[in-house]
C-alpha positions as CSV (number, residue, x, y, z in Angstrom):
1,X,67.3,49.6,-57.9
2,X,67.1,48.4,-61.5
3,X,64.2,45.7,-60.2
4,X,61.4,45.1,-62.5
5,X,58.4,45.3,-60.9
6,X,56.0,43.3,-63.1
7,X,56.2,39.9,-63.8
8,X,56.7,39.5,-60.0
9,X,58.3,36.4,-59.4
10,X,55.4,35.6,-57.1
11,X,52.7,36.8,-58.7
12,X,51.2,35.7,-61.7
13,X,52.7,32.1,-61.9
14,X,49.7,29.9,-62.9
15,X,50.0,26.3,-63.7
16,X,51.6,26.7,-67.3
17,X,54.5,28.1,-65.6
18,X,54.7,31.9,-66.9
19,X,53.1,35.2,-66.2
20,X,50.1,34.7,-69.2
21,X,49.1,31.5,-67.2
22,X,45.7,33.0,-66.1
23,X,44.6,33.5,-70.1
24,X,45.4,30.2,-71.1
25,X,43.5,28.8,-68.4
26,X,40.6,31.3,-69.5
27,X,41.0,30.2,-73.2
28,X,40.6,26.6,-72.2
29,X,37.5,27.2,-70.5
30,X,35.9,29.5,-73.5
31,X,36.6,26.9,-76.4
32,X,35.1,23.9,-75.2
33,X,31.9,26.1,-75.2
34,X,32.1,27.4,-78.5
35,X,33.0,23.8,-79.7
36,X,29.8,22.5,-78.3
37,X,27.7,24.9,-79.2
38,X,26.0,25.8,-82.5
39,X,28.0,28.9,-84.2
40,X,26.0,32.3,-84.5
41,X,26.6,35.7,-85.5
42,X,29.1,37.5,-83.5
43,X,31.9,34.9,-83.4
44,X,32.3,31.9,-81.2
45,X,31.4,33.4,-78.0
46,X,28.2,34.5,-79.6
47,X,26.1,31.1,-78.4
48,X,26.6,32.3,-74.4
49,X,25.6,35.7,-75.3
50,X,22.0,34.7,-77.2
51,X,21.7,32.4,-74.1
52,X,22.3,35.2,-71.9
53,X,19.6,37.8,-73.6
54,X,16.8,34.4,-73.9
55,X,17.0,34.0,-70.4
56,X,16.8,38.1,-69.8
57,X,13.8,37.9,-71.8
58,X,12.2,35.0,-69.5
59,X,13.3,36.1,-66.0
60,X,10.7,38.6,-64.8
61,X,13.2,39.1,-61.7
62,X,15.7,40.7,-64.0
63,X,13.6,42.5,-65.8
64,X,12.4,44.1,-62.3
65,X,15.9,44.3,-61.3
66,X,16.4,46.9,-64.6
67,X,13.7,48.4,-63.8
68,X,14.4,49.3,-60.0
69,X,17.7,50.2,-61.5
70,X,16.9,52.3,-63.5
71,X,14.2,53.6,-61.2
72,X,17.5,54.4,-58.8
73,X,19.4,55.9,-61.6
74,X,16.6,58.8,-62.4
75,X,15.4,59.6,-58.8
76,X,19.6,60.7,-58.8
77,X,19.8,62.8,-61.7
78,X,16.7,64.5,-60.4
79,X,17.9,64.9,-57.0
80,X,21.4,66.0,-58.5
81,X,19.7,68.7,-60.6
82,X,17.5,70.1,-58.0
83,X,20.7,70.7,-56.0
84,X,22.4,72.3,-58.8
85,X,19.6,74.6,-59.0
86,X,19.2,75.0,-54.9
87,X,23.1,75.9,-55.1
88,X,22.3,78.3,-58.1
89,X,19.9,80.4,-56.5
90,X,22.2,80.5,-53.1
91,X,25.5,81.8,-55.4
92,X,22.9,84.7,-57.0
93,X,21.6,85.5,-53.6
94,X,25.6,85.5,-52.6
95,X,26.4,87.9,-55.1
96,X,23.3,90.3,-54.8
97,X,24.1,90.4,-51.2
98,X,28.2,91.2,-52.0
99,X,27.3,94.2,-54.5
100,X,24.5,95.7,-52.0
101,X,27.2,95.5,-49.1
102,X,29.6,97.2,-51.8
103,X,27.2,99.9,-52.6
104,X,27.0,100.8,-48.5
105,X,30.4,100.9,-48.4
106,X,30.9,103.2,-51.6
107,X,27.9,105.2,-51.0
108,X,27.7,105.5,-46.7
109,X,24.5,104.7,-45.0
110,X,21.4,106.6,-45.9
111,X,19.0,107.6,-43.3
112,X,15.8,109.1,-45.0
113,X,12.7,109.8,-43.9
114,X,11.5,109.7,-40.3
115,X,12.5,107.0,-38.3
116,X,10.7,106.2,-34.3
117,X,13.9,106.6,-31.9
118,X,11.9,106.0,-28.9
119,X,13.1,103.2,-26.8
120,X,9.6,100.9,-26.7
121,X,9.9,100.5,-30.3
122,X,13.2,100.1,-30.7
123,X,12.7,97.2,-27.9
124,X,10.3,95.9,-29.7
125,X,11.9,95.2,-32.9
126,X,14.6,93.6,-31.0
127,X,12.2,91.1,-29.6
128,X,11.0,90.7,-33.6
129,X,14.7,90.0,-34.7
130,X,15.3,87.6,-31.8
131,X,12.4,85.6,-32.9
132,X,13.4,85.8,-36.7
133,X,12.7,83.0,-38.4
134,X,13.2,83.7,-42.1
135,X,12.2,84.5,-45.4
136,X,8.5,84.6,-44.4
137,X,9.0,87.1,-41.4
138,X,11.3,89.6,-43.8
139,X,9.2,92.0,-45.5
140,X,7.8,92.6,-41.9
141,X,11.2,93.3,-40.4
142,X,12.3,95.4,-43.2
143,X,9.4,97.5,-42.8
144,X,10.6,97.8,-39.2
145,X,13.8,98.5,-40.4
146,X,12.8,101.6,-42.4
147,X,10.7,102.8,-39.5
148,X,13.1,102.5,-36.2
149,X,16.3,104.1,-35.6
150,X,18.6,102.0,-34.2
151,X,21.6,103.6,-34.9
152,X,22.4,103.5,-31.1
153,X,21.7,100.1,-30.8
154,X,23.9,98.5,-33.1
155,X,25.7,95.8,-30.9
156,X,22.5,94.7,-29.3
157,X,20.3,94.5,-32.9
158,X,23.6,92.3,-33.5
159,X,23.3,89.5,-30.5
160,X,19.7,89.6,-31.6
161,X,20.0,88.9,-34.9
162,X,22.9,86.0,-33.6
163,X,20.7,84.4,-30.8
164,X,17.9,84.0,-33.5
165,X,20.5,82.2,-35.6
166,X,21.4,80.0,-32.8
167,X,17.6,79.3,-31.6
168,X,14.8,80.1,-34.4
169,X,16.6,80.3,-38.0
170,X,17.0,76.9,-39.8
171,X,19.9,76.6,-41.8
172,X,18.3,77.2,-45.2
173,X,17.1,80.0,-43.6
174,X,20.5,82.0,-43.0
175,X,20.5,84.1,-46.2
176,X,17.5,85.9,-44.8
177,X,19.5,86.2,-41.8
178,X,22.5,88.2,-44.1
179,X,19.5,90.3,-46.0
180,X,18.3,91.4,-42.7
181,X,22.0,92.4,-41.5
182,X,22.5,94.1,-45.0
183,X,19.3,96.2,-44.7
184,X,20.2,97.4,-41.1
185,X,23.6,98.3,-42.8
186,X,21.9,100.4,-45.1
């Protein structure tokens, strides 16, 4: 298992013969070019590169091609940035969700104040929470929140609050779907 792996005997075998076949062949090619042509700053291979930047200079296509480029280039740092910051704001809105839940769970639900337990309210804020649709609709259902006791109606707030996922929440919309969960925790 002592096999060298590089040269291969079938790779790399140009027409000199040996493995460095390939960069004679590309020396060959460069010095009739720097014979032929005048010498200029920058070495012998200096002529193809001033040749090179004139004819940059004169092709408008290129010069549109950069520019489309470069066009590319920024409309993808801006769209990576504005994800960074969309993925920000979800991580804080993560976290403030985590340490409310933790403060429930430390502290034990608080029910202040005088809540409606009659069952045509209660039915109708079930009908609200099935046709949640986010961020827009919360202050209203958090205000229904504070005024309805649904203490007994736990499992059925919950397929509400699930069948409005499924039907009337976007997907960007789901973190008002958790704050509504977390406030009926509370």
């Amino acid at each position: 298992n002592n096999v060298p792996l590089w040269p291969h005997p079938h790779r790399g075998m140009g027409k000199a013969g040996n493995a460095g076949g390939g960069q004679a062949k590309a020396k060959a090619k460069a010095e009739p070019a720097a014979k032929g042509a005048p010498a200029k700053e920058g070495g012998a291979s200096g002529g193809g590169a001033a040749k090179a930047a004139k004819a940059k200079e004169t092709d408008p296509k290129a010069d549109s091609a950069a520019k489309a480029a470069d066009e590319a280039k920024a409309k993808l740092v801006e769209e990576a940035q504005q994800q960074l910051q969309d993925d920000e704001r979800a991580e804080k809105t993560r976290c403030d969700l985590r340490e409310k839940n933790k403060k429930i769970t430390a502290d034990g639900a608080k029910l202040s104040g005088n809540r409606d337990k009659s069952i045509a309210r209660v039915t109708k804020f079930q009908n609200k929470l099935k046709l949640f649709k986010g961020e827009s609709e919360f202050s209203g259902v958090e205000k229904d929140i504070d005024g309805v006791d649904a203490s007994k109606y736990v499992s059925e707030l919950a397929e509400c609050i699930m069948e409005a996922a499924g039907v009337s929440l976007k997907l960007k919309e789901l973190p008002a779907g958790a704050k509504v969960c977390t406030r009926l925790r509370a």
